[in-house]
C-alpha positions in Angstrom: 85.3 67.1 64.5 86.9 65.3 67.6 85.0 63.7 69.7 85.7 64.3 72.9 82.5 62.2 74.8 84.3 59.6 73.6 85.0 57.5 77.1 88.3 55.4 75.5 91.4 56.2 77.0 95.0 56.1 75.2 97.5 53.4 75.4 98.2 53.0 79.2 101.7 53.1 78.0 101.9 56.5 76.7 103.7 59.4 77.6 103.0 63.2 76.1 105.9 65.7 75.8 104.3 68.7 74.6 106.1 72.3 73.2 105.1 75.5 72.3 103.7 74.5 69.2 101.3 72.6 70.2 99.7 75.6 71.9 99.8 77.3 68.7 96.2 76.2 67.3 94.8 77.4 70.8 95.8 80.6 70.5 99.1 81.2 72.3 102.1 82.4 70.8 105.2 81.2 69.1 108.4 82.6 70.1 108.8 85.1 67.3 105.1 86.1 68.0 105.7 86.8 71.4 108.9 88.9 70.6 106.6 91.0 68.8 103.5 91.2 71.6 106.7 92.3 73.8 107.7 95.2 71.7 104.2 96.5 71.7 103.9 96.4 75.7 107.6 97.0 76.7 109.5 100.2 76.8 111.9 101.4 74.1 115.0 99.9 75.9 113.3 96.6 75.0 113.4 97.4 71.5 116.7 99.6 71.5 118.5 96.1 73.3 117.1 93.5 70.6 118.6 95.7 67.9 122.0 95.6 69.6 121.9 91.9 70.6 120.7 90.4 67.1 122.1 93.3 65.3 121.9 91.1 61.7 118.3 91.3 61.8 117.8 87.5 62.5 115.1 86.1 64.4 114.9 87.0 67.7 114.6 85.2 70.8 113.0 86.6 73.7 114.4 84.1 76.3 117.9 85.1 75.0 116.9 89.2 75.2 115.4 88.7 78.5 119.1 86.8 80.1 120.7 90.2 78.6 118.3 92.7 80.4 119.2 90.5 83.4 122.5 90.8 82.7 122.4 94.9 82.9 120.0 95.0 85.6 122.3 92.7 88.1 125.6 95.0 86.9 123.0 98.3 87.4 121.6 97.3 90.9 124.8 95.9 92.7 124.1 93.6 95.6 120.2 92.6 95.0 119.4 88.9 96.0 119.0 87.8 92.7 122.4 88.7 91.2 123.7 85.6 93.0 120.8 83.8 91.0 122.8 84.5 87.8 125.0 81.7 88.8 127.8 80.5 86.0 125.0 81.1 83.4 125.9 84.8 83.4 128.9 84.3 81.0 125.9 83.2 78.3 125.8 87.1 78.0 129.5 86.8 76.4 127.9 85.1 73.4 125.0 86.9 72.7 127.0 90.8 73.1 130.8 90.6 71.4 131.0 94.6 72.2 128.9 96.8 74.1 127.8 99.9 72.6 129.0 103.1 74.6 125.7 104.8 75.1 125.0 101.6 76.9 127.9 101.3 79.0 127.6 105.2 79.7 124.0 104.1 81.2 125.1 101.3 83.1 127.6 103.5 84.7 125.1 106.7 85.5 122.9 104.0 86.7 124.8 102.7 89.4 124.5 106.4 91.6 120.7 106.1 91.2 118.8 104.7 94.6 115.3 104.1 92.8 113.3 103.2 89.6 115.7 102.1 87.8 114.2 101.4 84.2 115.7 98.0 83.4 113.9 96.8 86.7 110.6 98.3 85.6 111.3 96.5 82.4 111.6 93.2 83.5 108.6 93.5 86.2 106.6 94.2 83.4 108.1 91.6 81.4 107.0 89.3 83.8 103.5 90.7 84.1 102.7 91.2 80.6 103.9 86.9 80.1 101.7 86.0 82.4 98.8 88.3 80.3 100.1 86.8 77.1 99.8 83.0 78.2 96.1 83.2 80.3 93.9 81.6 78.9 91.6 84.8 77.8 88.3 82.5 76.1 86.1 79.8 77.4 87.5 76.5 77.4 84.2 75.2 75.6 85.4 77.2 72.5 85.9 74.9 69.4 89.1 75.3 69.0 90.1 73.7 72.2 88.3 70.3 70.9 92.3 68.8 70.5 93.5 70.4 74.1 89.9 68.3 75.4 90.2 65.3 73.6 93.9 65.1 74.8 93.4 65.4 78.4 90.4 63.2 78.4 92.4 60.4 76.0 95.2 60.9 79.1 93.5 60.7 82.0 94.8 58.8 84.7 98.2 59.5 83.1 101.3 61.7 82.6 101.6 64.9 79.9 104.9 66.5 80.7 104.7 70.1 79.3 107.4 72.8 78.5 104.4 75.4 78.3 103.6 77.9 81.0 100.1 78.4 79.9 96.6 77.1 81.8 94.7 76.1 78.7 95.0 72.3 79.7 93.9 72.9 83.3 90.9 74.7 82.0 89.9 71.6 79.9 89.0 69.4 83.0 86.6 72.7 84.8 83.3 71.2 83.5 84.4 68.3 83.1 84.3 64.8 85.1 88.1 64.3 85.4 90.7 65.9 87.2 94.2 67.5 86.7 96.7 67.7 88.9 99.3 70.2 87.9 100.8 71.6 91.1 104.7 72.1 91.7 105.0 69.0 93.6 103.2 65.6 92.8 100.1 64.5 94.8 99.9 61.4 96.5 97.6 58.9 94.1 94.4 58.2 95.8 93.3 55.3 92.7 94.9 53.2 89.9 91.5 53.5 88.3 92.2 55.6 85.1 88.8 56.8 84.9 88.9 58.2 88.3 92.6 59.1 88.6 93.7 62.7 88.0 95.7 63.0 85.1 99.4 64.4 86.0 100.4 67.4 84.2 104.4 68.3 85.2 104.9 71.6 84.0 108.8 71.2 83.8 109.2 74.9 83.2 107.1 76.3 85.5 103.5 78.0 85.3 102.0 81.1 85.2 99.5 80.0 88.5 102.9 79.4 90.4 104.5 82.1 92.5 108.3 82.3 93.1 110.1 83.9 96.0 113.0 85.9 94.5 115.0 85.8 97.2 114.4 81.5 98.0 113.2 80.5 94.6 110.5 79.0 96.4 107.8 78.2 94.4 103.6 78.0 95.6 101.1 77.6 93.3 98.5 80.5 93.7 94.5 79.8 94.4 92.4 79.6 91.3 90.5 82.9 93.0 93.9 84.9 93.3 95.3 85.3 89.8 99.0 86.1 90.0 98.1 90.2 88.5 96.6 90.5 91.8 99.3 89.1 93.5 102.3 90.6 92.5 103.5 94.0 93.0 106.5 95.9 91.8 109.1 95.3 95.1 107.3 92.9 96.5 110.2 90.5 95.5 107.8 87.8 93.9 107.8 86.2 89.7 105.9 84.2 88.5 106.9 80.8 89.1 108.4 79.9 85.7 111.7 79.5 84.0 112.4 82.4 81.4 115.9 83.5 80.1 118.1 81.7 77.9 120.5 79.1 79.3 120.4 76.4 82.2 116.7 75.4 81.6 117.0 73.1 85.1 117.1 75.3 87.6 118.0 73.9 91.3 115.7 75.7 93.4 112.2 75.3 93.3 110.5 72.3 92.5 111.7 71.9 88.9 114.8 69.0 89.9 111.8 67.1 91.1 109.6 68.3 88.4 112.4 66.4 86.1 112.6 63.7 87.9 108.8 63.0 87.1 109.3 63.2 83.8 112.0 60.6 83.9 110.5 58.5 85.8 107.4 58.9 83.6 109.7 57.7 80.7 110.8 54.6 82.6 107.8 53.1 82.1 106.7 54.3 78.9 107.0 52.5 75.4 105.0 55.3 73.8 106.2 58.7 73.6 104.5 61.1 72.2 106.2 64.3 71.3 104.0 67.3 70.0 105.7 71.3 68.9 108.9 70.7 70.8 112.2 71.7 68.9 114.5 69.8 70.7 116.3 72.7 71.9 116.6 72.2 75.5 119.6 70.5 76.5 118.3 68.2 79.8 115.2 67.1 77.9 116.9 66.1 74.7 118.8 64.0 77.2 116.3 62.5 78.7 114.6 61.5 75.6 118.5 59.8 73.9 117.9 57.7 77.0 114.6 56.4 77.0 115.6 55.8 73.1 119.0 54.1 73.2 118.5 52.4 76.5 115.2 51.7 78.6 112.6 50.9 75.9 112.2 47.6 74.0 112.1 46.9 70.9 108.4 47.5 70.6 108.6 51.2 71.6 107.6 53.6 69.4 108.5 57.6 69.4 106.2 59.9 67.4 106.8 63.5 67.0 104.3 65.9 65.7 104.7 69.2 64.0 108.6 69.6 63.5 109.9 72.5 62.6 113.3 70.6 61.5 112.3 67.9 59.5 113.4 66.0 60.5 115.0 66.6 63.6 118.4 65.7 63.4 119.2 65.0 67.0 116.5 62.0 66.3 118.2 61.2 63.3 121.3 60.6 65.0 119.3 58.5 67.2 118.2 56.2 64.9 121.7 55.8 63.4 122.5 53.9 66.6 119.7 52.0 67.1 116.6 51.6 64.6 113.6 52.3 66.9 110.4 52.6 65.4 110.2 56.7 64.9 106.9 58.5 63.3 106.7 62.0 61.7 103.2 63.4 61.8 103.6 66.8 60.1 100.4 69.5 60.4 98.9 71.4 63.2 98.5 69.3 65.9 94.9 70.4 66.4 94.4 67.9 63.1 96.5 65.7 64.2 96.3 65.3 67.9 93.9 62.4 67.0 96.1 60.2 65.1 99.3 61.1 67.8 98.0 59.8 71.0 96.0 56.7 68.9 97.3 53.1 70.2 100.7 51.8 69.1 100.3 50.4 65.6 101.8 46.7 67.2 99.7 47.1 70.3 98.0 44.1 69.8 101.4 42.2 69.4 102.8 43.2 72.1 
């Protein structure tokens, strides 16, 4: 059992990246899990479109479906603000689709003489709606198995996690606690250097579910912790939650997610830790920032550990290593068992 009165703090050097799987143990799903909460709460076209998009029965990705519901609604509802929003990542569609079938393109073209309640739109309002369901955290954060999410946040504070995760579970962890969490769009201005005091930083690269975006700005506020974003948000009233969902450009120029980024690199400047838990190393402008850190801006005493691979290992790493032999660990498990042993001190700490 962790711990988590325990008052030491992690390596001041340390940087977390977490992914989705290290929100697994607490409950939250995986991307083929969600695929399958969608089909239960979506409408048939949901369903109908995975069949044509992965037609060879593969594994499919919701981020990927949801670009080609996109995709129809923008060519279905010609002229609303957030076709422009599709930007050059609309011929991503031409990859996923090599022929449309004709009852779809027959709908597409009755579509386009209908003024109202379109059912691709109501699709992806209640996409968004039932995501933000999906990742709340629905339990109290005193529940055992949220030990690993507590002793995290309290091994970090004073420091930076960066998180690809939309869920609240981590904020949660600090409520009846004595720490704090800062995990707003934009970064607050540091009030102490004292780790014990100072919030820990939590940059939510991909957005969060407490975060409201303007569809027609891209604007992004983050919503009281009295005014939960169901309450908020109503069909037409041209608002998302502030997160980035859809297949493609995962750094987005409006919003606060450039700055967001720049956080994180800026985090890994000055880290010689990096600790790496459930991501896949699938997103493009992370994966990049992480080559640098490795090949260029840590010493020879840095160390990279990454935690619950589902490639392993993961070649893009391996590739890594070929040109320069950093120390790299593999800690395979769930990363509530191993969360312990991740974020422990740098095994040359002492050396160093």
């Amino acid at each position: 059992m962790i711990n988590v009165e325990d008052r030491g703090l992690a390596d001041p050097s340390t940087l977390v990246l977490l992914g989705a799987g290290a929100s697994v143990d607490a409950g939250f799903p995986t991307s083929a899990r969600l695929h399958e909460l969608l089909l239960e709460r979506l409408d048939p076209i949901y369903r109908n479109l995975a069949r044509l998009v992965f037609r060879d029965g593969g594994t499919v990705d919701p981020e990927r479906l949801f670009r080609v519901l996109e995709f129809l609604n923008a060519l279905e509802t010609p002229g609303e603000p957030f076709v422009t929003s599709l930007g050059n990542e609309s011929h991503d569609i031409s990859a996923l689709v090599e022929q449309w079938h004709p009852d779809i393109a027959e709908y597409l073209e009755i579509g386009r003489y209908r003024l109202q309640g379109a059912p691709l739109q109501r699709t992806v309002d209640r996409l968004w709606h039932e995501l933000v369901d999906i990742f709340s955290l629905k339990e109290p954060p005193t529940e055992p198995k949220f030990d690993y999410l507590r002793h995290l946040a309290s091994k970090m504070r004073g420091q930076t996690i960066v998180t690809l995760n939309y869920d609240d579970a981590l904020e949660h962890m600090s409520y009846a606690r004595t720490y704090r969490i800062d995990s707003g769009p934009f970064p607050q201005p540091r009030a102490t250097d004292d780790p014990l005091t100072a919030p820990l930083r939590l940059v939510k690269l991909h957005g969060s579910i407490d975060w409201s975006r303007e569809n027609g700005t891209g604007d992004v506020v983050p919503l009281s912790p009295l005014r939960s974003f169901h309450h908020s948000f109503e069909v037409g009233e041209g608002h998302a939650p502030g997160i980035i969902f859809g297949a493609g450009n995962k750094l987005r120029p409006d919003g606060p997610y450039l700055a967001l980024y720049e956080e994180f690199v800026g985090a890994l400047a000055k880290a010689r830790h990096v600790v790496v838990i459930g991501y896949s190393f699938r997103d493009a402008h992370v994966n990049e920032a992480l080559r640098r850190w490795f090949l260029y801006q840590v010493d020879d005493g840095g160390l990279l550990r990454v935690g619950d691979v589902g490639e392993y290992p993961p070649a893009i790493v391996d590739r890594w290593r070929g040109q320069r032999p950093l120390d790299v660990e593999y800690v395979r498990g769930p990363a509530s068992e191993m969360m312990v042993h991740l974020i422990a001190p740098r095994p040359n700490l002492m050396q160093s």
